[in-house]
C-alpha positions as a Markdown table, in Angstrom:
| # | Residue | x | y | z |
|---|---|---|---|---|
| 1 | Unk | 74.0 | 23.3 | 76.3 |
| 2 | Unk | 76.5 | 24.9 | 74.3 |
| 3 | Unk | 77.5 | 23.4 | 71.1 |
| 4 | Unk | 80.2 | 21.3 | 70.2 |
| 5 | Unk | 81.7 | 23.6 | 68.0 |
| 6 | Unk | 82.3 | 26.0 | 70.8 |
| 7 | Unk | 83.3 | 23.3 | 73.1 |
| 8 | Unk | 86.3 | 22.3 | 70.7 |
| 9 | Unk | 87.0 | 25.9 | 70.4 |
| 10 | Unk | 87.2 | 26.1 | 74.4 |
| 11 | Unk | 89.1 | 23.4 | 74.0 |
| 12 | Unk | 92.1 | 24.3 | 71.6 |
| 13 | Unk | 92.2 | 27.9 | 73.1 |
| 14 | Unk | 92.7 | 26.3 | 77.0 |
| 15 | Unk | 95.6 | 23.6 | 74.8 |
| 16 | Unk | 97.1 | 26.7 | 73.1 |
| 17 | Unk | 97.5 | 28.3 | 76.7 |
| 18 | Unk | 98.5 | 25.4 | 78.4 |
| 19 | Unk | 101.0 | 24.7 | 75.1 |
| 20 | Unk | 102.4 | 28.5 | 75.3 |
| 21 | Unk | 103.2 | 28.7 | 79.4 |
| 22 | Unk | 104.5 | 25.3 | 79.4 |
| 23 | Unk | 107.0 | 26.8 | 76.6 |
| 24 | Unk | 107.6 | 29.8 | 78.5 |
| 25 | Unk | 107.7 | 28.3 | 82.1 |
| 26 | Unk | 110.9 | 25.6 | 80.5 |
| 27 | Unk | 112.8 | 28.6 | 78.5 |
| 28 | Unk | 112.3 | 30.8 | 82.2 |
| 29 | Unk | 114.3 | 27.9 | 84.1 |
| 30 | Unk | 116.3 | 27.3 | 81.4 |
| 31 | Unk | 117.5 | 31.1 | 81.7 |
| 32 | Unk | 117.3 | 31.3 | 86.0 |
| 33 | Unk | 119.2 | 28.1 | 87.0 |
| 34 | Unk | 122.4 | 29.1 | 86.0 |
| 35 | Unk | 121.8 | 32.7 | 88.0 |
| 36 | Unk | 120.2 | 30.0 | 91.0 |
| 37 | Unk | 123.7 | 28.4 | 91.4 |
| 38 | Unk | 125.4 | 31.3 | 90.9 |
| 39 | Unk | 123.5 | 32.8 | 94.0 |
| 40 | Unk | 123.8 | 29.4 | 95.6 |
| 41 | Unk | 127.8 | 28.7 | 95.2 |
| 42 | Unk | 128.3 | 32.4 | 96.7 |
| 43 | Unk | 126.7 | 31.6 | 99.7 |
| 44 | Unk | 128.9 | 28.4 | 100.3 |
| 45 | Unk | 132.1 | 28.0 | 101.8 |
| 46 | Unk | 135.2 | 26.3 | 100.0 |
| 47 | Unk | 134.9 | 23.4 | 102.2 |
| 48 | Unk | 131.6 | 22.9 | 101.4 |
| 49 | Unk | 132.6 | 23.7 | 97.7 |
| 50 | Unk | 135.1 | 21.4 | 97.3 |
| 51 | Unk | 133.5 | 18.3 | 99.0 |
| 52 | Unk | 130.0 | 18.9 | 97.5 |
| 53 | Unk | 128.1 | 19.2 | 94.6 |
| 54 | Unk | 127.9 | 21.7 | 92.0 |
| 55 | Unk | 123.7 | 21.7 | 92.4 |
| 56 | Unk | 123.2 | 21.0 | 96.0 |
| 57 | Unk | 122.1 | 23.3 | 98.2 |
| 58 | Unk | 124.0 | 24.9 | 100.8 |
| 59 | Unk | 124.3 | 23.2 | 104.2 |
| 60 | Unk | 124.8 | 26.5 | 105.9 |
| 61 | Unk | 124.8 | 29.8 | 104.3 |
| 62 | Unk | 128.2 | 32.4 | 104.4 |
| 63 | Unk | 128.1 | 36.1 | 103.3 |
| 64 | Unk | 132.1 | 36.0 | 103.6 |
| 65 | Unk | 132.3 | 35.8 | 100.1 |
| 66 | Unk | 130.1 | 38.8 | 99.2 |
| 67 | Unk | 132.3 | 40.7 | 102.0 |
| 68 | Unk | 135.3 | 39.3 | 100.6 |
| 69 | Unk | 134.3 | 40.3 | 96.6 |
| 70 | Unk | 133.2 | 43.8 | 97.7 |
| 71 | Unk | 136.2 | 44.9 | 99.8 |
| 72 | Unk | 138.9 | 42.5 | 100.8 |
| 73 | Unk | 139.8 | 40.7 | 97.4 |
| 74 | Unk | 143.0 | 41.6 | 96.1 |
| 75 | Unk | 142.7 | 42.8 | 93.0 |
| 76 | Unk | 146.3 | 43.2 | 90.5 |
| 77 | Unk | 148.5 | 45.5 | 91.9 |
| 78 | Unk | 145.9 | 48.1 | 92.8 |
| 79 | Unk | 146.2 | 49.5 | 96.6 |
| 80 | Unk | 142.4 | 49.8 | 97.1 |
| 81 | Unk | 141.2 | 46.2 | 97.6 |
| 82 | Unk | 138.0 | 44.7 | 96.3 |
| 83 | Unk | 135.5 | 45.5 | 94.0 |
| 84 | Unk | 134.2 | 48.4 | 95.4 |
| 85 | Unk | 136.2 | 51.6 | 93.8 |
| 86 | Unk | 135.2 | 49.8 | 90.7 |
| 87 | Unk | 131.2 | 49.7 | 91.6 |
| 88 | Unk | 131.8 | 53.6 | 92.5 |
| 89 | Unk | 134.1 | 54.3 | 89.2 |
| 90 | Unk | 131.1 | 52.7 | 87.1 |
| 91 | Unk | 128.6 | 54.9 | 88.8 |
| 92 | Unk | 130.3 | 57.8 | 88.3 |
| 93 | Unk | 130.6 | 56.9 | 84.2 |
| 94 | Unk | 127.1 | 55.9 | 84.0 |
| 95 | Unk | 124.7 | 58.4 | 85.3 |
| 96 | Unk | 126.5 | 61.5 | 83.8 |
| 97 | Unk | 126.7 | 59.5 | 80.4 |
| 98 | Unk | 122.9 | 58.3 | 80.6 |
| 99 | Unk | 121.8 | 61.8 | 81.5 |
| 100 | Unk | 123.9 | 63.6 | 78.7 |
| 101 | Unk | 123.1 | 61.3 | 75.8 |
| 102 | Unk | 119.3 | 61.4 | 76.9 |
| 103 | Unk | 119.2 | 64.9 | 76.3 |
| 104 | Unk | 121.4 | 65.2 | 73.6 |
| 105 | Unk | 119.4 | 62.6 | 71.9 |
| 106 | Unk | 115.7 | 63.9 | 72.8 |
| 107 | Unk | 117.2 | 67.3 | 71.4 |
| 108 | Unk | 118.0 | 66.0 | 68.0 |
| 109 | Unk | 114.9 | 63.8 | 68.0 |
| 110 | Unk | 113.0 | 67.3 | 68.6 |
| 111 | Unk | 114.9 | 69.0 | 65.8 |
| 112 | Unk | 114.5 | 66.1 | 64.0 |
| 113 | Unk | 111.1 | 65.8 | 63.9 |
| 114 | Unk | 109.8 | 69.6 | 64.3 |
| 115 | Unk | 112.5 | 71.8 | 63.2 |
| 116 | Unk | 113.5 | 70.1 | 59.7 |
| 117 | Unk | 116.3 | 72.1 | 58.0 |
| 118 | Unk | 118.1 | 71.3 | 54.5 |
| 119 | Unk | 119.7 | 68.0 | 54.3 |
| 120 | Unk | 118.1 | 67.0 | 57.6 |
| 121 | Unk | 117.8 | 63.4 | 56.1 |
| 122 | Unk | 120.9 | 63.0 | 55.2 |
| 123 | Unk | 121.8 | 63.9 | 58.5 |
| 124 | Unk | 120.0 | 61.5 | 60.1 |
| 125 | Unk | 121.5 | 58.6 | 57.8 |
| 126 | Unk | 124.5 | 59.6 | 58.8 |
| 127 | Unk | 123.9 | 59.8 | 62.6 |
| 128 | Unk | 122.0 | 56.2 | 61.8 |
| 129 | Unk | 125.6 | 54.7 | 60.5 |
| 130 | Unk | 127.1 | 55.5 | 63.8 |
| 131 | Unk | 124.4 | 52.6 | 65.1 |
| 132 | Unk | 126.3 | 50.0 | 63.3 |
| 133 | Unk | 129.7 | 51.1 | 63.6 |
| 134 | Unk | 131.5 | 48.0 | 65.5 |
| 135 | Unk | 133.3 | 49.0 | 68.9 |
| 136 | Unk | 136.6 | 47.5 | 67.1 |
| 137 | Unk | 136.4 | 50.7 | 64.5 |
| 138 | Unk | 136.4 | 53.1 | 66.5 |
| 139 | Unk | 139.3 | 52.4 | 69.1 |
| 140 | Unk | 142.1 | 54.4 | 67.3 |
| 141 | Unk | 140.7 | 57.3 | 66.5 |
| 142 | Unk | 139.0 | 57.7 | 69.9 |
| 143 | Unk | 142.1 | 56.9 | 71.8 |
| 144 | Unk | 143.6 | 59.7 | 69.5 |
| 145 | Unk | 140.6 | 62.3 | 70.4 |
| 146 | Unk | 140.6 | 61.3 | 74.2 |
| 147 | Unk | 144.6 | 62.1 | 73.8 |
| 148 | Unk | 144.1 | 65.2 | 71.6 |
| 149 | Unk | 141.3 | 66.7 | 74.8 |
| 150 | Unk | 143.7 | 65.6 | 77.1 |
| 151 | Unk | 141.2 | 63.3 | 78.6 |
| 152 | Unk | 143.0 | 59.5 | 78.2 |
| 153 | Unk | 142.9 | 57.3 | 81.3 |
| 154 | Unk | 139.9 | 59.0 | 83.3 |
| 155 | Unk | 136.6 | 58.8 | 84.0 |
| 156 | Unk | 135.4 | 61.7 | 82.1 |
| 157 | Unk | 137.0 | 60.3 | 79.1 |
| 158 | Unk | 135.0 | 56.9 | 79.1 |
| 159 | Unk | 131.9 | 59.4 | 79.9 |
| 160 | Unk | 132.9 | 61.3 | 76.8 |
| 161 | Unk | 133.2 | 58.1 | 74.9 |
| 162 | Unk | 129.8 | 56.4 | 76.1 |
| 163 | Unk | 127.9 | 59.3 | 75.3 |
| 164 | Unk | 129.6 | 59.7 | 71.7 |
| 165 | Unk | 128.8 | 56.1 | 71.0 |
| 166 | Unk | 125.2 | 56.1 | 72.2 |
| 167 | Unk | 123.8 | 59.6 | 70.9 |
| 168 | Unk | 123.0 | 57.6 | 67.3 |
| 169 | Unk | 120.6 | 54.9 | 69.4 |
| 170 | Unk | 119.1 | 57.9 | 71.6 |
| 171 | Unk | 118.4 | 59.8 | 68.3 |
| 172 | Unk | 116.7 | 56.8 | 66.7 |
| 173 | Unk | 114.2 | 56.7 | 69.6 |
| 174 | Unk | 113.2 | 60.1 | 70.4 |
| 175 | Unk | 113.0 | 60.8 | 66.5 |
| 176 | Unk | 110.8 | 57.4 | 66.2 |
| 177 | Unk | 108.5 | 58.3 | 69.0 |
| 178 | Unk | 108.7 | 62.3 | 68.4 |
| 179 | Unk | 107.5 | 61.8 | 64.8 |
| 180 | Unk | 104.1 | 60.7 | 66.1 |
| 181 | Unk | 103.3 | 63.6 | 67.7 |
| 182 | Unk | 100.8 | 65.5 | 66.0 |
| 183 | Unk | 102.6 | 68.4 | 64.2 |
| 184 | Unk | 99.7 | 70.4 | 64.6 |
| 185 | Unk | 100.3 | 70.8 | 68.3 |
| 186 | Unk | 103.9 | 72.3 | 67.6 |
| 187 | Unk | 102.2 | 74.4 | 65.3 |
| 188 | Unk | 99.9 | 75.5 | 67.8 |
| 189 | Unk | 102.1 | 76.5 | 70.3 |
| 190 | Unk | 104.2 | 78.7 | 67.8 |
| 191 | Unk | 101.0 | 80.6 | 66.8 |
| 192 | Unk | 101.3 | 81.5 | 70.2 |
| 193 | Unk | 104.5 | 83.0 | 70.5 |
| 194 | Unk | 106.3 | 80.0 | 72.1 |
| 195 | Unk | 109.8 | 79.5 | 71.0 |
| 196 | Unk | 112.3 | 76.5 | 70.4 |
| 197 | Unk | 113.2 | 75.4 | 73.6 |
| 198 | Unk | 109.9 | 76.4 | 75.6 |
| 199 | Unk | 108.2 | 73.8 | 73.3 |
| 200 | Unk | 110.5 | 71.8 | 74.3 |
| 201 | Unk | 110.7 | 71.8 | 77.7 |
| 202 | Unk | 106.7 | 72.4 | 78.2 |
| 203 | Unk | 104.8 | 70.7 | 75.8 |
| 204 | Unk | 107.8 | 67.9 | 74.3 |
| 205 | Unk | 109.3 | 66.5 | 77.1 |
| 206 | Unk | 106.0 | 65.9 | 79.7 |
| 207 | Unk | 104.5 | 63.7 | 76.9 |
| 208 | Unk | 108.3 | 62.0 | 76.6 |
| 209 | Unk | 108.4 | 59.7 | 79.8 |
| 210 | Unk | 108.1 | 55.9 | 78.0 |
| 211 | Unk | 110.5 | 56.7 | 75.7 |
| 212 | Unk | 112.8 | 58.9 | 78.3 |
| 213 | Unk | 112.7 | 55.3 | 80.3 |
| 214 | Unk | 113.7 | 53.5 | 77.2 |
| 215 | Unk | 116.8 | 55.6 | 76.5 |
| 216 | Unk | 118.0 | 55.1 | 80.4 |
| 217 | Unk | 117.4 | 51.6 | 80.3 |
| 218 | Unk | 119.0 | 51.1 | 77.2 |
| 219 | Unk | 122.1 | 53.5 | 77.5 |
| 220 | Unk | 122.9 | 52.1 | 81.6 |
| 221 | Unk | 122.4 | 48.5 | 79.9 |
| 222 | Unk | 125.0 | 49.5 | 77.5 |
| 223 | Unk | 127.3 | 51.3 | 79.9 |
| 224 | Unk | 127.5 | 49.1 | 82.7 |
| 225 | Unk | 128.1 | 46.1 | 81.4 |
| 226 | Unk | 130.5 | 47.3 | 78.8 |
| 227 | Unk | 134.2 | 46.0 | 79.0 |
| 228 | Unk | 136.0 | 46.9 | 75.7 |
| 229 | Unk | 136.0 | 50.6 | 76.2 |
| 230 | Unk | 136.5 | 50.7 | 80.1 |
| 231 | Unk | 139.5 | 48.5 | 79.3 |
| 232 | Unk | 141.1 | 50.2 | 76.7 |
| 233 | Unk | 140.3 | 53.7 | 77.4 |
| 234 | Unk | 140.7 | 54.2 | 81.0 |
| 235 | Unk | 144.0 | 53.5 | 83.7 |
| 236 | Unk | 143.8 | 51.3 | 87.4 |
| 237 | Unk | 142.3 | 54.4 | 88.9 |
| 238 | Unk | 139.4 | 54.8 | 86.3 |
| 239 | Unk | 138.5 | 51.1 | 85.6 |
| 240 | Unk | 134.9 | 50.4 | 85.7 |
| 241 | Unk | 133.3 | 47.5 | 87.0 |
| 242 | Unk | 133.4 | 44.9 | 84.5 |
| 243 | Unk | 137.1 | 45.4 | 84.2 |
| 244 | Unk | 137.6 | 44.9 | 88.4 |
| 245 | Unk | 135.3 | 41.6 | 87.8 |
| 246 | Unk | 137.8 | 40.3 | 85.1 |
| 247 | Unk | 140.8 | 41.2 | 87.1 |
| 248 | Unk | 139.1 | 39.5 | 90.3 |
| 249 | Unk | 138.3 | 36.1 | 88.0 |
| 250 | Unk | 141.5 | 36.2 | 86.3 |
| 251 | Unk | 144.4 | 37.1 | 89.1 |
| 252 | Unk | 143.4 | 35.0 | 92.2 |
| 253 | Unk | 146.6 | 32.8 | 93.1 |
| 254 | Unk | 146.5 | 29.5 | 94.8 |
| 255 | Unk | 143.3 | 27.5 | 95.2 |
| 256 | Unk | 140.5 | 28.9 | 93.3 |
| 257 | Unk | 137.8 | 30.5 | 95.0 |
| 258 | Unk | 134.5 | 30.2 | 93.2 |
| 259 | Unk | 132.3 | 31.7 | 96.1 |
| 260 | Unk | 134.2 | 34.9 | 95.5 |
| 261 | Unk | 134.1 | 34.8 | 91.8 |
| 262 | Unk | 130.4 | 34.3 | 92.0 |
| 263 | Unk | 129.2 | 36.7 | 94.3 |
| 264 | Unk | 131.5 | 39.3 | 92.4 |
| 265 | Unk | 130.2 | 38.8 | 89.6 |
| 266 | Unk | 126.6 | 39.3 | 90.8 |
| 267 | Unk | 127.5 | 42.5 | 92.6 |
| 268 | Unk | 128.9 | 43.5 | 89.0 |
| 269 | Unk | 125.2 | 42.8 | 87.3 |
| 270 | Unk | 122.9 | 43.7 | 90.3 |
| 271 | Unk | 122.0 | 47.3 | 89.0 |
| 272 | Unk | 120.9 | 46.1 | 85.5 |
| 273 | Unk | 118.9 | 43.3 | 86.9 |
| 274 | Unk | 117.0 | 45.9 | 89.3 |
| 275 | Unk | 116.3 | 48.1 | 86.3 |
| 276 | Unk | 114.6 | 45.7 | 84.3 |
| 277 | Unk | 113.2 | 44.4 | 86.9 |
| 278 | Unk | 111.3 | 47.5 | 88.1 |
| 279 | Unk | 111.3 | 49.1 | 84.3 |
| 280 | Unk | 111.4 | 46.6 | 82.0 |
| 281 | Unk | 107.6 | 46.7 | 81.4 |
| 282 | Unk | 108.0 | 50.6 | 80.6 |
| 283 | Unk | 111.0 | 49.4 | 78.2 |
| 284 | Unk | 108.6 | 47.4 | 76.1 |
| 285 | Unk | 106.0 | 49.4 | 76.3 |
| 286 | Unk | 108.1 | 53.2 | 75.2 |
| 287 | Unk | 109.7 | 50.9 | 71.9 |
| 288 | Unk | 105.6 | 49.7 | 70.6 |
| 289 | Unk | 104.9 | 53.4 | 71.2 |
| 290 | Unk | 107.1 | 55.0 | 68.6 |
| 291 | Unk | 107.0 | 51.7 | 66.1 |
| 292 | Unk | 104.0 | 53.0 | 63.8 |
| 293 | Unk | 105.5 | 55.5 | 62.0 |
| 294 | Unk | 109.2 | 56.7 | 61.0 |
């Protein structure tokens, strides 16, 4: 029979776990009941909205809303109705943005890491303060560059933007995780004869994925879901997503329509929730990866 020391170790440990997921399984409901009704109320009619109750669930279910939200709203004064050229406009922003600061960051990681030159520190600090810089401080004088390139009011001048903004948190990871790389291996492959960006490209990049998924994830997190920029740097025709969402919220006339409202704004965070969803265990797993040294 096993003793009764072990037994009230059995014990505690099966407590501590039943302690632990009874915390987790409250905060997890806690967090998805809001997103539940949301999904619910878009589903419902207004008849059903206005005689029932706010957590009820739906007597009969009603994509009109979602049809309504995607393509039909009317949305200011724009021509194009629905939220639909602003799903396509933040498309267009976000996967030449992602892609560009990616690289421009794993690049600067590599140099960073491999390729040290004179005041390379200091350079880094600096390209670190550009991490805390608030979104408020930079308005003026981007508006001023995105004038100067002659870029204001489109879509490549929010890409230009997002990828200036984002190259200092790109950096930070690919340094982080680079620095753990043996340096012998870079050494290696110099001894024989290969050069800056063949080490790069053959050797760097294949041993890069976690942290490659961490950047996307991180930088289409940022980019999608941002609002100040898209609506300060960009005109009717450029707006991104999150902008059409506010404009659908805030400019409806006459009764209010909450089915609409709530099935816009789940078409406006659909693609971050499927990112995480299929790559957030990657996320976690590419920051723990390049957390021991640097």
């Amino acid at each position: 029979m096993p003793s009764k020391s072990l037994t009230d170790k059995r014990y505690a440990a099966i407590t501590g776990r039943t302690i632990v997921y009874s915390v987790l399984i409250i905060v997890a409901i806690y967090y998805l009941v809001p997103l539940l009704l949301m999904v619910l109320t878009s589903f419902r009619s207004m008849n059903e909205i206005r005689l029932g109750q706010l957590i009820e669930w739906p007597k009969s279910f009603s994509s009109e809303a979602w049809s309504e939200a995607w393509s039909q709203a009317q949305i200011g004064a724009r021509d194009e109705k629905g939220l639909r050229p602003y799903f396509i406009n933040s498309i267009l922003i976000v996967i030449p943005a992602v892609s560009i600061s990616t690289i421009l960051g794993a690049l600067n990681g590599y140099i960073l890491s491999f390729w040290r030159f004179r005041g390379s520190d200091a350079f880094f600090a600096m390209l670190l303060f550009g991490c805390f810089l608030p979104f408020q401080a930079i308005l003026l004088p981007m508006s001023q560059a995105l004038g100067w390139l002659g870029i204001s009011g489109t879509v490549g001048g929010l890409i230009f933007v997002h990828v200036i903004y984002g190259i200092p948190f790109t950096t930070l990871f690919f340094r982080n995780y680079y620095i753990n790389i043996p340096g012998e291996l870079i050494k290696a492959a110099k001894l024989d004869g290969a050069g800056f960006f063949t080490i790069f490209w053959r050797i760097i990049l294949p041993v890069s994925t976690p942290i490659i998924v961490v950047s996307v994830i991180w930088q289409f997190t940022q980019i999608w879901n941002d609002f100040l920029f898209g609506v300060v740097f960009s005109d009717p025709d450029s707006q991104p997503v999150t902008v059409g969402l506010n404009n659908l919220v805030n400019s409806s006339t006459g009764e209010k329509r909450y089915n609409v409202d709530m099935a816009g704004a789940i078409i406006a965070a659909l693609p971050t929730i499927i990112v995480y969803v299929v790559a957030g265990k990657y996320f976690v797993r590419g920051l723990t990866a390049g957390s021991v040294k640097g």
